[in-house]
C-alpha positions in Angstrom: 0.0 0.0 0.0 1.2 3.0 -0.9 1.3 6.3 1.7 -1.2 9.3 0.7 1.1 11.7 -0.9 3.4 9.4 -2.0 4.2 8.5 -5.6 4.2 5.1 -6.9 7.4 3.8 -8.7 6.1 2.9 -11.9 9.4 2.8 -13.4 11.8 -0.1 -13.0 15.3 0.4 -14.4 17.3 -2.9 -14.5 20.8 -3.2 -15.0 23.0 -6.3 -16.4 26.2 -5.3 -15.2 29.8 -6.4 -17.1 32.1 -5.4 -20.1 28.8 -4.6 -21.8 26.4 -2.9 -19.5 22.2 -3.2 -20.5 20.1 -1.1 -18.9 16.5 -1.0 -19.5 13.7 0.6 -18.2 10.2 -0.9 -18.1 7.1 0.9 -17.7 4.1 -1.0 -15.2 1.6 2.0 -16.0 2.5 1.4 -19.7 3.1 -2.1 -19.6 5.6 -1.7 -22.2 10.0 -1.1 -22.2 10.6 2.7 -22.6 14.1 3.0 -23.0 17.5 0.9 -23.6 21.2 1.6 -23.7 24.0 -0.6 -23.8 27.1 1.0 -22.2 30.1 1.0 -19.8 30.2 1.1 -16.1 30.6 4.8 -15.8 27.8 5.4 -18.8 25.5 3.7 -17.0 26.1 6.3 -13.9 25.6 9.1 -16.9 22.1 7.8 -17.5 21.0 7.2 -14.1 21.7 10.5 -12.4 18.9 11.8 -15.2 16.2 9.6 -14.2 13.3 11.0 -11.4 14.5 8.7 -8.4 10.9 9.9 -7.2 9.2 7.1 -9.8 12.2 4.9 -10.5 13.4 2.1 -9.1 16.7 0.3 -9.5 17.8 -3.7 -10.5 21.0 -4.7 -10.3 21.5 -8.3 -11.8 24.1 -9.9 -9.4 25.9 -13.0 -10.1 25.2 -15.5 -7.2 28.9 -15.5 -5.0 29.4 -19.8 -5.8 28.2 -21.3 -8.5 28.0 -25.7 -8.0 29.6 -28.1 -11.2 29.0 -24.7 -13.9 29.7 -26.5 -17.2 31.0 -29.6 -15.8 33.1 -29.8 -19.2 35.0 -27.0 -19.0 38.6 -28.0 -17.4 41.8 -26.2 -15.8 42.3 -22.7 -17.6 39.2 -22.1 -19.3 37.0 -22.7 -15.9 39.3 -20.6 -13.9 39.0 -17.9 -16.6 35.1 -18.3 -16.8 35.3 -18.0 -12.8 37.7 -15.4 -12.8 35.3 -13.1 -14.8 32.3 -13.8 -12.6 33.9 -12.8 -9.5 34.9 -9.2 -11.7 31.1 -8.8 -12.9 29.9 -10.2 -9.3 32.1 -7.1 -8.0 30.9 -4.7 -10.3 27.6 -5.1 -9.8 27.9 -4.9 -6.3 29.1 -1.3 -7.0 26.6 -0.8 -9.2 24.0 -1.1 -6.6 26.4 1.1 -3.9 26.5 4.1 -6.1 22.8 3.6 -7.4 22.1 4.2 -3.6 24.8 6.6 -3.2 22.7 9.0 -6.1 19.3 8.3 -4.0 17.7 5.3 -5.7 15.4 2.4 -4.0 17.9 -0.3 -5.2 17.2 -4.3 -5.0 19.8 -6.3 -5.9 18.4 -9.9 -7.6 20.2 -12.9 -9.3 20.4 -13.7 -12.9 17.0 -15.6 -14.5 17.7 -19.2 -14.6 16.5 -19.7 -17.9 17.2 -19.4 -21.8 18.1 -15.8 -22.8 15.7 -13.9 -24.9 16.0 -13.7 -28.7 15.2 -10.1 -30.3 12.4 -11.4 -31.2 10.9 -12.9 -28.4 12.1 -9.6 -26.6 9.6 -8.1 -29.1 7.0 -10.4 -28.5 7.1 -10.3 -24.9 7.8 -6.6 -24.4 6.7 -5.2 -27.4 10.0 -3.4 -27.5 11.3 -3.1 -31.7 14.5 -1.3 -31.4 18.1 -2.6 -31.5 18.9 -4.7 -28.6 22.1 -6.7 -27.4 22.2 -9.8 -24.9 22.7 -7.4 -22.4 19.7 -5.2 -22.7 17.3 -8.1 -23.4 18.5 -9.5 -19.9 18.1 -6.0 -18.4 14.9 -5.5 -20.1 13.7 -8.7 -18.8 14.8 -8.4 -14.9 12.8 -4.8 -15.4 9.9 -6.7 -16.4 9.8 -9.6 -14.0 10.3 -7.1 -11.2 8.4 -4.3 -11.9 5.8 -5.3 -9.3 8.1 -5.4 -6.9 7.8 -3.4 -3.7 10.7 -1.6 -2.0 
């Protein structure tokens, strides 16, 4: 329930943090994805400080902190590289979510979606979103919608 006075957060920015960061945010009034970026750690701080922390709310996708038998096939150097990378984007999404609070944002931090990642076109089908799009900003623009219900 929301306080008299107050004004709901109808906006739910999610973030997919790493090399490549997505950020999309989803619109519950609207029921639709208003806007996407792909960018850089310090981008994504470039579009965030624009945004009405009034009506927005923040996702930060983090990586869970141990991950059991991950591609049981991979062996010596190639799983110490993959695990190696995860710990970075782990940390940097961490930081994400510290300076998204640190600029005044209602920040949840969630784990990744354990399921297939969208296509374009099922990003289009689903969200109804027809602009470019990477991996990164369909997982973005997914968390957004999943969790734009979400109270906090």
């Amino acid at each position: 329930m929301i306080a008299v006075g107050m004004i709901e957060k109808h906006l739910t920015c999610a973030l997919d943090c790493g090399t490549n960061t997505g950020i999309a945010i989803y619109d519950f009034k609207q029921k639709k994805i208003t806007e996407t970026h792909s960018t850089d750690f310090f981008g994504a701080f470039k579009i965030l400080k624009n945004l009405d922390r009034n009506i927005t709310k923040i996702i930060v996708e983090v990586p869970a902190s141990f991950v059991y038998n991950r591609n049981n096939n991979e062996k010596g150097p190639v799983r110490d590289s993959m695990c190696f990378k995860m710990g970075g984007t782990r940390r940097e999404s961490q930081l994400m979510a510290i300076g998204c609070r640190l600029l005044g944002f209602s920040v949840k931090e969630v784990l990744p979606v354990r399921a297939a990642k969208w296509t374009a076109e099922e990003f289009k089908r689903y969200l109804g979103f027809d602009g470019r799009t990477n991996q990164h900003v369909r997982d973005a623009g997914r968390l957004a919608f999943f969790h734009s219900s979400d109270r906090f």
